[in-house]
Every structure is written in structure tokens, then in C-alpha cells.
C-alpha atoms as a printed R data frame, in Angstrom:
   type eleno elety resid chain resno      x      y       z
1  ATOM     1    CA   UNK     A     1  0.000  0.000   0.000
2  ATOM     2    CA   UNK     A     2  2.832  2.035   0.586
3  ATOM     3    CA   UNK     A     3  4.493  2.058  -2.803
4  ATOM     4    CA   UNK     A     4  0.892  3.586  -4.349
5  ATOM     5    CA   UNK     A     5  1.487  6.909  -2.038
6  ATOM     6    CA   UNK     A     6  4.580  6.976  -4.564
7  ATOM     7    CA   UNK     A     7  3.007  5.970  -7.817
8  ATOM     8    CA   UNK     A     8  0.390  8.689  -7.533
9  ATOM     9    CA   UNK     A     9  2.447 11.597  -7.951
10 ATOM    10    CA   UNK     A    10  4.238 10.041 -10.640
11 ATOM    11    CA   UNK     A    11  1.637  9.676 -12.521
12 ATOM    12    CA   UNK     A    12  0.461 13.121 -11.986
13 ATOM    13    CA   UNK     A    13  3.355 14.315 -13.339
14 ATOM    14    CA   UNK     A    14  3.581 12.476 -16.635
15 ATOM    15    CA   UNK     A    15  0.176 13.452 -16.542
16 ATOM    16    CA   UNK     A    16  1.046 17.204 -16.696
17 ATOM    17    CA   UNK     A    17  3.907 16.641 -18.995
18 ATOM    18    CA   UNK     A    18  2.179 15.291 -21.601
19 ATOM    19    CA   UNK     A    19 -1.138 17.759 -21.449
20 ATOM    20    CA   UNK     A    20  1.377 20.782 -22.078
21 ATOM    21    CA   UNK     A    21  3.003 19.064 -24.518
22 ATOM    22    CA   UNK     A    22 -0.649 18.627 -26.876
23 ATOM    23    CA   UNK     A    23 -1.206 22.398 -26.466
24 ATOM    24    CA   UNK     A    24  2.181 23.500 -27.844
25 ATOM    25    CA   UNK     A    25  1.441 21.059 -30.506
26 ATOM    26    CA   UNK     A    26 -2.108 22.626 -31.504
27 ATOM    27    CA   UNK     A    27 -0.617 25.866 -31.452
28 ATOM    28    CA   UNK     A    28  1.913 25.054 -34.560
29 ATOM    29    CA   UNK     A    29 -1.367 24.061 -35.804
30 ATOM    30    CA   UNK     A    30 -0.787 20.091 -35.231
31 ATOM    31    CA   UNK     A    31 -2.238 17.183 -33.516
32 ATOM    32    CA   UNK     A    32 -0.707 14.313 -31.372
33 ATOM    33    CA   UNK     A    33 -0.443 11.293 -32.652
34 ATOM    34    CA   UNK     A    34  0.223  7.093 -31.186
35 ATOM    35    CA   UNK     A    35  3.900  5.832 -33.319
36 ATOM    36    CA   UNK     A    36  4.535  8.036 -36.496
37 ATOM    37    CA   UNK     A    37  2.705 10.354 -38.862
38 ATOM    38    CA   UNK     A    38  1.052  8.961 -41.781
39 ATOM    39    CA   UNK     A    39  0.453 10.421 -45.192
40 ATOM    40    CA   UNK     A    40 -0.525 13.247 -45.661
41 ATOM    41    CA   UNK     A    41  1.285 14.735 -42.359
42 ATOM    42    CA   UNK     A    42  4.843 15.286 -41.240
43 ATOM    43    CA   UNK     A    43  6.300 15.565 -38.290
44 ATOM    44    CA   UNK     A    44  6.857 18.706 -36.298
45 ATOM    45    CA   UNK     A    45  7.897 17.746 -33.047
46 ATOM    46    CA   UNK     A    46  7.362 15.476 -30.276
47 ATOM    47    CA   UNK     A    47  3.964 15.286 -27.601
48 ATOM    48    CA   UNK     A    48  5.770 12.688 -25.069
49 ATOM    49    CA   UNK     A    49  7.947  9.936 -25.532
50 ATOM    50    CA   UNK     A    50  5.506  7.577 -27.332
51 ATOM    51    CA   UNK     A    51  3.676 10.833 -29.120
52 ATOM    52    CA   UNK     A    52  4.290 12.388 -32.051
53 ATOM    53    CA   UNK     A    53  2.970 15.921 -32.894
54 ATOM    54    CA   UNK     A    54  2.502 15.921 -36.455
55 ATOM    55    CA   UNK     A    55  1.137 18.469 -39.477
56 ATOM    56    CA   UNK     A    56 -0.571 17.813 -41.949
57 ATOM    57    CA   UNK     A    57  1.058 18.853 -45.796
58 ATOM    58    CA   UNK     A    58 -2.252 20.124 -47.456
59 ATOM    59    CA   UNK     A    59 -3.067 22.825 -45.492
């Protein structure tokens, strides 16, 4: 029981992370993505350390 008094504010913290993360991405005008970006988008920079913040090439 004592080791989830430790987990919780891990996970509040990745949590965080990642939620600031997705906002920077919308404002280049992106969206977050699982893996890689598929056609028609490209990357423009990273959400977390499984995310992807990608753009898409047609407008």
C-alpha cells in the first residue's frame, strides 16, 4: 500500500507533462499522434515519448 502513495504523484506528473506538450502542438497548428505520422502529415515535433505531434502537408 505504501508504494501507491509513490506511484500517484508520478503519474500526476507524466500526466502534466504530456497535457502541455498537446497544447504547444495545436498551437503550430498540429495534432498528437500514437507511433509516427502517416500520409498526408509530417512531423513537427514530439507530444511525449511515445507521441508524435505531427502536421498535416495540405493545409
Amino acid at each position: 500500500m505504501k508504494i501507491l502513495f509513490l506511484l500517484f504523484p508520478l503519474i500526476l506528473l507524466l500526466v502534466q507533462g504530456a497535457a502541455g506538450n498537446s497544447s504547444a502542438c495545436r498551437r503550430r497548428g498540429g495534432f498528437c499522434t500514437f507511433g509516427r505520422c502517416r500520409y498526408p502529415t509530417t512531423p513537427v515535433g514530439s507530444c511525449s515519448a511515445l507521441k508524435v505531434c505531427c502536421k498535416s502537408l495540405l493545409g
